[in-house]
C-alpha positions as CSV (number, residue, x, y, z in Angstrom):
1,X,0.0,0.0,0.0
2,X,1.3,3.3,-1.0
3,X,0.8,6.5,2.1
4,X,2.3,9.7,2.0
5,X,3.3,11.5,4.9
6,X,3.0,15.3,4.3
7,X,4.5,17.7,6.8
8,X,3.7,20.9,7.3
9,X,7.2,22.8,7.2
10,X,6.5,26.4,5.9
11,X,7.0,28.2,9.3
12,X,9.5,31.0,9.6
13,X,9.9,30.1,13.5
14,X,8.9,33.9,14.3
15,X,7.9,32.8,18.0
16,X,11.2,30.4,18.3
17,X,13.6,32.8,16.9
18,X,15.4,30.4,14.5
19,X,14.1,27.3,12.5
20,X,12.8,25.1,14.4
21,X,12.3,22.2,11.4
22,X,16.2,21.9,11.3
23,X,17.5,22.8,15.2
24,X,18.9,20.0,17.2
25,X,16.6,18.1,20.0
26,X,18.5,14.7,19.5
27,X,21.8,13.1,20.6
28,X,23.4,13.4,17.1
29,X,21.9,16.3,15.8
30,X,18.2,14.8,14.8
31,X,15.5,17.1,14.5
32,X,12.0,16.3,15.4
33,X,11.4,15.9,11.7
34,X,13.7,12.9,12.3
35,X,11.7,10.8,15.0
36,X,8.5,11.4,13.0
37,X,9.9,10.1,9.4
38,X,11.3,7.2,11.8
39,X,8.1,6.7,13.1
40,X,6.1,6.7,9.8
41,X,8.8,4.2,7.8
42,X,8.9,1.8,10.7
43,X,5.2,2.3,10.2
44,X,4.8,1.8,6.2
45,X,4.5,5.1,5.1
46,X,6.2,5.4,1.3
47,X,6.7,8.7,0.4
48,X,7.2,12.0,2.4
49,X,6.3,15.5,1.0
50,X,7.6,18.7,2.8
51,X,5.8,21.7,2.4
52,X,8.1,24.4,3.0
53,X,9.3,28.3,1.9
54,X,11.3,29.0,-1.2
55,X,13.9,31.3,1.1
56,X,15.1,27.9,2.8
57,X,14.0,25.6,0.1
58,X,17.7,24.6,-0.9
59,X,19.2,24.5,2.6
60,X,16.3,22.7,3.5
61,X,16.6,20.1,0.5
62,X,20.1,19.8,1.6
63,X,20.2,19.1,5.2
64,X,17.4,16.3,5.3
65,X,18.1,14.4,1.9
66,X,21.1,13.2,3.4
67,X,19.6,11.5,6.5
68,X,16.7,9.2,4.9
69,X,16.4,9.8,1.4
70,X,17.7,5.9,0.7
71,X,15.1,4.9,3.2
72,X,11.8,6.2,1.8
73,X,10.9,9.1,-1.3
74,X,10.9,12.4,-0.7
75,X,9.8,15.5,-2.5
76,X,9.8,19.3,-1.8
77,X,7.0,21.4,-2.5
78,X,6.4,25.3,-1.4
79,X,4.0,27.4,0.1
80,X,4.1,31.1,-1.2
81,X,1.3,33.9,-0.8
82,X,1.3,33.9,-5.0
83,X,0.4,30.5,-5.0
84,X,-3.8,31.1,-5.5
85,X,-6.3,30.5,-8.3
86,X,-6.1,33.3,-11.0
87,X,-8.3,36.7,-11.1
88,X,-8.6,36.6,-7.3
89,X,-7.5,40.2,-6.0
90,X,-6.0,39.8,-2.4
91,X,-4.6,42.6,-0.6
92,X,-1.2,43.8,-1.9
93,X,0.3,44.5,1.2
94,X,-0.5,40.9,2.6
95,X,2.6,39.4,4.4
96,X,1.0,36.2,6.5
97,X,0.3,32.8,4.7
98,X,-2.9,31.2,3.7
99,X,-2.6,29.2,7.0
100,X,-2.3,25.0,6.9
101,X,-5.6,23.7,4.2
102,X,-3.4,26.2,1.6
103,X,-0.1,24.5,2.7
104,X,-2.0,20.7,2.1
105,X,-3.0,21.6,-1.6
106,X,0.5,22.5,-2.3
107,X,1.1,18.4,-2.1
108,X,-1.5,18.2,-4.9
109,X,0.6,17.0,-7.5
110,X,2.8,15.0,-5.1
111,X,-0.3,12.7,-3.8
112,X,-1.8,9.8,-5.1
113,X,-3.9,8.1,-2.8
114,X,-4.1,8.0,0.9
115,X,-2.1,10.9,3.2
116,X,-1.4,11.9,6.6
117,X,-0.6,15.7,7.1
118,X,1.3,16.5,10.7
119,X,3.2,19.8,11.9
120,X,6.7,19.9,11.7
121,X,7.6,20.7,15.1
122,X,5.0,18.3,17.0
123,X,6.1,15.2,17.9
124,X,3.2,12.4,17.9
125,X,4.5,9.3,19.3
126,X,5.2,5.8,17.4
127,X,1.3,4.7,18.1
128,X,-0.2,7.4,16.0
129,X,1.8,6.3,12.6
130,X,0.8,2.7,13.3
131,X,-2.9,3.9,14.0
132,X,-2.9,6.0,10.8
133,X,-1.9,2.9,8.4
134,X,-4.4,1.3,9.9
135,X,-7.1,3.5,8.9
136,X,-5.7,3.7,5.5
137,X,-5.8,-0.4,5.7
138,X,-9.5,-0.4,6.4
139,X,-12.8,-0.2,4.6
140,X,-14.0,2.9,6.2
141,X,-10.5,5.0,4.3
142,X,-12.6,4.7,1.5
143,X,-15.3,6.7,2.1
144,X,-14.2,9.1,5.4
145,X,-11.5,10.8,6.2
146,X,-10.1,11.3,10.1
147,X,-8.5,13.1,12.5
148,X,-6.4,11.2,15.4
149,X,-7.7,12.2,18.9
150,X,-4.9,12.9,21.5
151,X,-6.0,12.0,25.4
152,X,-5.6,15.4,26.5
153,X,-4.3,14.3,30.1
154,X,-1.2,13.1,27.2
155,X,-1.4,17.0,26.0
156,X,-0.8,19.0,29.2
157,X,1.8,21.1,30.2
158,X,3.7,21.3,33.5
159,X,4.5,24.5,32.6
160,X,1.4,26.2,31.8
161,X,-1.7,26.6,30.2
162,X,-2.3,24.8,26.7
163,X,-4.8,25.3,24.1
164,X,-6.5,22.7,22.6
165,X,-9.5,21.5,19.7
166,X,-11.6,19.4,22.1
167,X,-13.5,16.6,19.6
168,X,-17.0,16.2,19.9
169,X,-18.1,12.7,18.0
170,X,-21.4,11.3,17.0
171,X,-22.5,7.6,17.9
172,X,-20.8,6.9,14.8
173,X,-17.1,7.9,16.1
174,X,-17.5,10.6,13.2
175,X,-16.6,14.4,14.3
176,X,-19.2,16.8,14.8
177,X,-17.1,19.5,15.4
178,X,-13.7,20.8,17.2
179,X,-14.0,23.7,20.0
180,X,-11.0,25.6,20.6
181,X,-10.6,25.5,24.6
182,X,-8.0,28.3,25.6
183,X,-5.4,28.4,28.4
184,X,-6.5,24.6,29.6
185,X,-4.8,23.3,32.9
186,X,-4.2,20.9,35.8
187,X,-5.1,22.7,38.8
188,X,-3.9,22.1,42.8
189,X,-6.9,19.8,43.1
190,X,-6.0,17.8,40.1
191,X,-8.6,18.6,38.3
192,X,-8.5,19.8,34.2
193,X,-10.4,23.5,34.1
194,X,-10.0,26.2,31.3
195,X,-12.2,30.1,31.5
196,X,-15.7,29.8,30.1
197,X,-17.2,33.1,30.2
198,X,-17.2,34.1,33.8
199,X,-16.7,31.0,35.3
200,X,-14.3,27.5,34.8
201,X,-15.3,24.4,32.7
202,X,-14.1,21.1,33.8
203,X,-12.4,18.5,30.7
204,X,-11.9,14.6,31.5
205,X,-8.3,13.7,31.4
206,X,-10.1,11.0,28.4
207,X,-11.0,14.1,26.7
208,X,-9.5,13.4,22.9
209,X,-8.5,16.8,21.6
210,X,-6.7,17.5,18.0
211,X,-3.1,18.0,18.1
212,X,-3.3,18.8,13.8
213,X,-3.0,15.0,12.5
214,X,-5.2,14.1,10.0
215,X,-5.9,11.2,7.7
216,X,-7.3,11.9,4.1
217,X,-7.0,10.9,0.7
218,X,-6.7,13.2,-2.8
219,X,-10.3,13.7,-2.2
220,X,-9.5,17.1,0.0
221,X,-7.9,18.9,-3.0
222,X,-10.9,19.2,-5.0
223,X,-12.6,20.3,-2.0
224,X,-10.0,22.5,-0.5
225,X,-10.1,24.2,-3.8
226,X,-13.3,25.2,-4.2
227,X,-13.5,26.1,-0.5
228,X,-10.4,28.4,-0.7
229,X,-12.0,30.4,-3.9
230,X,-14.8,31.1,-2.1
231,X,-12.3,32.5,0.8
232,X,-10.4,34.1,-1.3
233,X,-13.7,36.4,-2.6
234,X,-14.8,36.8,0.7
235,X,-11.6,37.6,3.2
236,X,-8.9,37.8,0.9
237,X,-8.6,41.4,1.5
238,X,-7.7,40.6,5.2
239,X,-4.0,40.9,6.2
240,X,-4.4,38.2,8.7
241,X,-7.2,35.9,7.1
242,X,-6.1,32.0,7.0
243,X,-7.3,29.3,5.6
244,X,-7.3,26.2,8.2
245,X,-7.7,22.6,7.9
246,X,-10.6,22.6,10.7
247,X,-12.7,25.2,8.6
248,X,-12.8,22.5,5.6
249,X,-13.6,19.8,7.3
250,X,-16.1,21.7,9.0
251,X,-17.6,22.1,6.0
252,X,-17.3,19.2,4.4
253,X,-19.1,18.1,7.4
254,X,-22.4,20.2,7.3
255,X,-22.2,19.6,3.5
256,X,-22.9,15.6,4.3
257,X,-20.0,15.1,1.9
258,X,-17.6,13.3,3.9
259,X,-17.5,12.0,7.7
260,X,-14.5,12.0,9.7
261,X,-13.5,8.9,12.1
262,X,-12.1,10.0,15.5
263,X,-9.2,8.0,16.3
264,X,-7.7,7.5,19.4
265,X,-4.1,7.0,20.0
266,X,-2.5,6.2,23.2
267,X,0.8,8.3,23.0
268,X,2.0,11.3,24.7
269,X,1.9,14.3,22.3
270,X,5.1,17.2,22.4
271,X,5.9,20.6,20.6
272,X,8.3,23.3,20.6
273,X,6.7,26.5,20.2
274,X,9.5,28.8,22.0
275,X,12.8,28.8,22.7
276,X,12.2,27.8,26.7
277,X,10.3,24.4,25.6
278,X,13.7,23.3,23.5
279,X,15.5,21.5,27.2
280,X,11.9,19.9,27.6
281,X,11.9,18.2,24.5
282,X,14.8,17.1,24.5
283,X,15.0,15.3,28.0
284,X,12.1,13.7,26.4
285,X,13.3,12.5,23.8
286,X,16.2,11.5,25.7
287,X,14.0,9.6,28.0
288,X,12.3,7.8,24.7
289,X,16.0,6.7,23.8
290,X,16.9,5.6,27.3
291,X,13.4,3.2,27.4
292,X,14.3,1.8,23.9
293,X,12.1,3.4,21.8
294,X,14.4,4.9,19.9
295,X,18.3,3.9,19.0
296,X,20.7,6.8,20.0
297,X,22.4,7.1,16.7
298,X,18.5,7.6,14.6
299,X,20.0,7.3,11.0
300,X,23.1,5.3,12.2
301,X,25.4,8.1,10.8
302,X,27.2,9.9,13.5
């Protein structure tokens, strides 16, 4: 079976300071990127497609061909604010991207068949890669697409508040929607609270929320398409309008046109947003190497 793994790479690392997609976290030098290509050729994933920026484009190329390209196909594919449908006037002075469902349609011509799409600088565990060609195995690939739902008690931060898409399913398992909970955390009694309004709402630590990890086919072009025309009319005046992943499959969901399974994996999710969160991944990871999961040496080419 042929699955494409499609990582969302365009970020300039504004918030980090640097770019993240090619810093350091491992012993050797291995990136996040690394664990997650790891991950996803242990797990039978084929082909990966980086979605990135034409200013780092060649480094880019350069600095991850080396490590795996004997191990599974790669391509390189870019994200740039010119890159809409023609006779759509957006604003001139525009300087932010169309946001992540414009990044996914640059893969068009790179996809054939069933995809994954993750963020660059997440890091999703070996059970969510194994749960993802599972889907893609199964019947219900053929007609839905799906989201993988995170426990959120696997999401939380010791050092903070998080934000997460809490998942609302039918009976089905299909999502009825995602609801962006803001500045969620363990409090002293132990219990998971975030502001609602005026007063606290409590969230299950079995609460599956969406850390961005989805499971489609080359269905969504066609549909991100028309959907990002219809954007384009409508906000693409906007400095800071974007285009999101959720807000298609949102639609696609009122629409009827396609359901989306809820999956649940069991692994503990982790992202490096700033500079400050850089030790705590990588005592992480170091404590993923120590328990076997991974080898020290990734690509075995230190």
């Amino acid at each position: 079976m042929k699955a494409t793994l499609v990582v969302l790479a365009a970020g300039m690392g504004s918030r980090y300071g640097a770019l993240k997609q090619m810093d350091a976290f491992g012993p050797n030098g291995e990136t996040i990127i690394d664990y997650s290509i790891y991950d996803a050729i242990n797990a039978g994933f084929t082909k990966v497609v980086f979605i990135i920026r034409e200013s780092f484009q060649s480094e880019f190329e350069k600095f991850f061909e080396g490590k795996f390209a004997d191990k599974i196909e790669l391509a390189f594919v870019t994200q740039e604010l010119h890159k809409i449908p023609e006779g759509i006037e957006v604003h001139p002075e525009r300087q932010k991207p169309w946001g992540t469902a414009h990044a996914v349609m640059m893969a068009a011509e790179e996809v054939d068949g069933p995809f994954a799409v993750i963020n660059a600088d997440d890091y999703y565990g070996v059970d969510a890669y194994s749960t993802l060609i599972d889907f893609f195995k199964s019947e219900e690939s053929k007609k839905n697409f799906a989201v993988v739902g995170y426990r959120l008690s696997n999401t939380l931060s010791d050092h903070g508040t998080v934000n997460r898409g809490v998942c609302y399913s039918d009976d089905h398992g299909n999502l009825e929607k995602v609801v962006e909970c803001i500045n969620i955390q363990r409090e002293e009694d132990g219990v998971v609270r975030y502001p609602d309004g005026d007063q606290k709402s409590e969230l299950s630590d079995d609460t599956l929320v969406s850390m961005n990890l989805w499971a489609f086919d080359d269905r969504f072009f066609a549909h991100a398409e028309r959907m990002f025309i219809a954007f384009l009319e409508n906000r693409g005046m906007e400095l800071k309008s974007e285009f999101f992943i959720p807000f298609v499959i949102d639609n696609l969901i009122h629409e009827g046109a396609i359901d989306t399974q809820v999956l649940s994996s069991e692994a503990n999710w982790f992202g490096v947003t700033y500079q400050d969160d850089k030790p705590i991944v990588m005592a992480k990871l170091t404590k993923l190497i120590d328990d076997g999961v991974y080898p020290s040496d990734l690509w075995g080419k230190a």
